[in-house]
N, CA, C and O atoms as a GROMACS GRO file, in nm:
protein
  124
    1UNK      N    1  -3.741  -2.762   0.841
    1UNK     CA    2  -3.604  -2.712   0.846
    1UNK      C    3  -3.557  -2.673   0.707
    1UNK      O    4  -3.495  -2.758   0.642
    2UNK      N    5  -3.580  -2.552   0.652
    2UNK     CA    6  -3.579  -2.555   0.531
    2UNK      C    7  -3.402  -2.493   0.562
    2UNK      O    8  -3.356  -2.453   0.669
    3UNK      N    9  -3.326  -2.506   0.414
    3UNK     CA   10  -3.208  -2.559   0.414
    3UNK      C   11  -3.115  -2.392   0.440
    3UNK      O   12  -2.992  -2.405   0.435
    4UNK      N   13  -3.155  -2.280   0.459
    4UNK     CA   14  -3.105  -2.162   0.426
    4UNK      C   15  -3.073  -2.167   0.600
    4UNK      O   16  -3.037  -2.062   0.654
    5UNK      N   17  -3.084  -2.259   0.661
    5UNK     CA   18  -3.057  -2.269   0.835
    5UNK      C   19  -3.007  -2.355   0.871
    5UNK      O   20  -3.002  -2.362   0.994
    6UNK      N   21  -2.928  -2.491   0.774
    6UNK     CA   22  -2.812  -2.577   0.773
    6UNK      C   23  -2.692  -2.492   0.857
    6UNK      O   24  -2.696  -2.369   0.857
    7UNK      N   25  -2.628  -2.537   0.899
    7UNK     CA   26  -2.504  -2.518   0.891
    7UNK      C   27  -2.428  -2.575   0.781
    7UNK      O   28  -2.477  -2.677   0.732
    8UNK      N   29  -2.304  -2.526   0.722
    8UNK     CA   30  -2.271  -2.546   0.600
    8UNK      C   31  -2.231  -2.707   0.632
    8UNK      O   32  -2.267  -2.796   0.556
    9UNK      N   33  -2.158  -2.731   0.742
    9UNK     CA   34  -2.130  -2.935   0.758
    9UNK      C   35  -2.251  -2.997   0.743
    9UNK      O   36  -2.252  -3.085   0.657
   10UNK      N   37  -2.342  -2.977   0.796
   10UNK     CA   38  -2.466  -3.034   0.792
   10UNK      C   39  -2.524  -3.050   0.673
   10UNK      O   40  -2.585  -3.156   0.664
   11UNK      N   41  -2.526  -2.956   0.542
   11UNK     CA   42  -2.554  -2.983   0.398
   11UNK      C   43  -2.436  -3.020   0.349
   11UNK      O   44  -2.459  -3.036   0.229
   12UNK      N   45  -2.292  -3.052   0.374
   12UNK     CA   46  -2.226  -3.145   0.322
   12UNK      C   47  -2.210  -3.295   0.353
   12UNK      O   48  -2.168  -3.385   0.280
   13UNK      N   49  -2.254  -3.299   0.484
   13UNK     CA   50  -2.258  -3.416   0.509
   13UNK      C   51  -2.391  -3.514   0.464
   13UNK      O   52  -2.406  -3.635   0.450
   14UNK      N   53  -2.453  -3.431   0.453
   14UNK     CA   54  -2.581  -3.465   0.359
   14UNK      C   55  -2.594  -3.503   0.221
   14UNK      O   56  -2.664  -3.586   0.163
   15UNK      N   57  -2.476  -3.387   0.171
   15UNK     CA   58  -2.454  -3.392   0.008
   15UNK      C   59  -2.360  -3.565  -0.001
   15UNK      O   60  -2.378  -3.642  -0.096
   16UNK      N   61  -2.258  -3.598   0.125
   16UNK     CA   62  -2.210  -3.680   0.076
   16UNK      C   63  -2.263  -3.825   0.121
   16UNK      O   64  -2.220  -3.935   0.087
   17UNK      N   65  -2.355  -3.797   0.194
   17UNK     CA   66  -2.470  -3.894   0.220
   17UNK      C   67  -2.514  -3.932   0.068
   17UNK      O   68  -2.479  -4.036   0.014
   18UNK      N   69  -2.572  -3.860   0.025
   18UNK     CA   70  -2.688  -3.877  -0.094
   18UNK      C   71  -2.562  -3.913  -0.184
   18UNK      O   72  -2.604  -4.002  -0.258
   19UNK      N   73  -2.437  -3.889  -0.214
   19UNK     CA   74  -2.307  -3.914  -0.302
   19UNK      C   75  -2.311  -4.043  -0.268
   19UNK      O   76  -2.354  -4.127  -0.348
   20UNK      N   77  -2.266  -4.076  -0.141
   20UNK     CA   78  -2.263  -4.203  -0.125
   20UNK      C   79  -2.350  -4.313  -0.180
   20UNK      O   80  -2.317  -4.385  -0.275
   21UNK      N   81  -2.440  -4.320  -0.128
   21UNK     CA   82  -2.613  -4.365  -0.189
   21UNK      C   83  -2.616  -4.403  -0.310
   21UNK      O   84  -2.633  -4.518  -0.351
   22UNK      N   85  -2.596  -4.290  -0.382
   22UNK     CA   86  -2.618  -4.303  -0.550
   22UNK      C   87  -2.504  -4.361  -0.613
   22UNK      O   88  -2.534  -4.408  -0.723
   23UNK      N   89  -2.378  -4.376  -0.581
   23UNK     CA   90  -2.257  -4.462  -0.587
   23UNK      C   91  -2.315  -4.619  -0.558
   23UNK      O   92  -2.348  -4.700  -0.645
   24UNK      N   93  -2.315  -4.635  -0.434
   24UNK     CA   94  -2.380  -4.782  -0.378
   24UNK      C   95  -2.481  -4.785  -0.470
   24UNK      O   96  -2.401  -4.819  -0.558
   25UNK      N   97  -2.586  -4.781  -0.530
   25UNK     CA   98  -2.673  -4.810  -0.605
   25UNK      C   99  -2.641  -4.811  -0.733
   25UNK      O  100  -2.710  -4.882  -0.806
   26UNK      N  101  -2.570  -4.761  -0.771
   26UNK     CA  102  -2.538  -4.766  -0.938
   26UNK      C  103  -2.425  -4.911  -0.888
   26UNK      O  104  -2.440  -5.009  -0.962
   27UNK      N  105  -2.361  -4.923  -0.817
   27UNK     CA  106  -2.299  -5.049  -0.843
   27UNK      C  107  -2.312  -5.155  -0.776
   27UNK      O  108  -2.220  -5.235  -0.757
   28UNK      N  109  -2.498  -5.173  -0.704
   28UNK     CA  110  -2.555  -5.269  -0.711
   28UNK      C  111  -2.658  -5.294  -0.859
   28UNK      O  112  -2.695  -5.396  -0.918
   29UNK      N  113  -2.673  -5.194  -0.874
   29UNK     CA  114  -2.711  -5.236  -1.040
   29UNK      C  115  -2.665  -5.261  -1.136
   29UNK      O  116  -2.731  -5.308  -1.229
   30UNK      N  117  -2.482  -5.226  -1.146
   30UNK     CA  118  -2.410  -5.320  -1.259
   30UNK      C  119  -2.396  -5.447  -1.187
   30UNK      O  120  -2.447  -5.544  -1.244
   31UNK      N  121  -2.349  -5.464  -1.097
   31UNK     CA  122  -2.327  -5.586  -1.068
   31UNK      C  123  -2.371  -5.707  -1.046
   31UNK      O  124  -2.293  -5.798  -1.019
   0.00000   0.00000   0.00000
């Protein structure tokens, strides 16, 4: 499924997937 066939929600909800993620992980590693 290469990404030029997303629908545009589908790569944002993705983008804020992976946002999310990398948030939760940076502040299981300060903490």
């Amino acid at each position: 499924m290469p990404p030029k066939i997303w629908r545009k929600r589908e790569r944002n909800k993705l983008i804020m997937f992976l946002n999310n993620n990398s948030v939760n992980n940076l502040m299981n590693f300060l903490l």
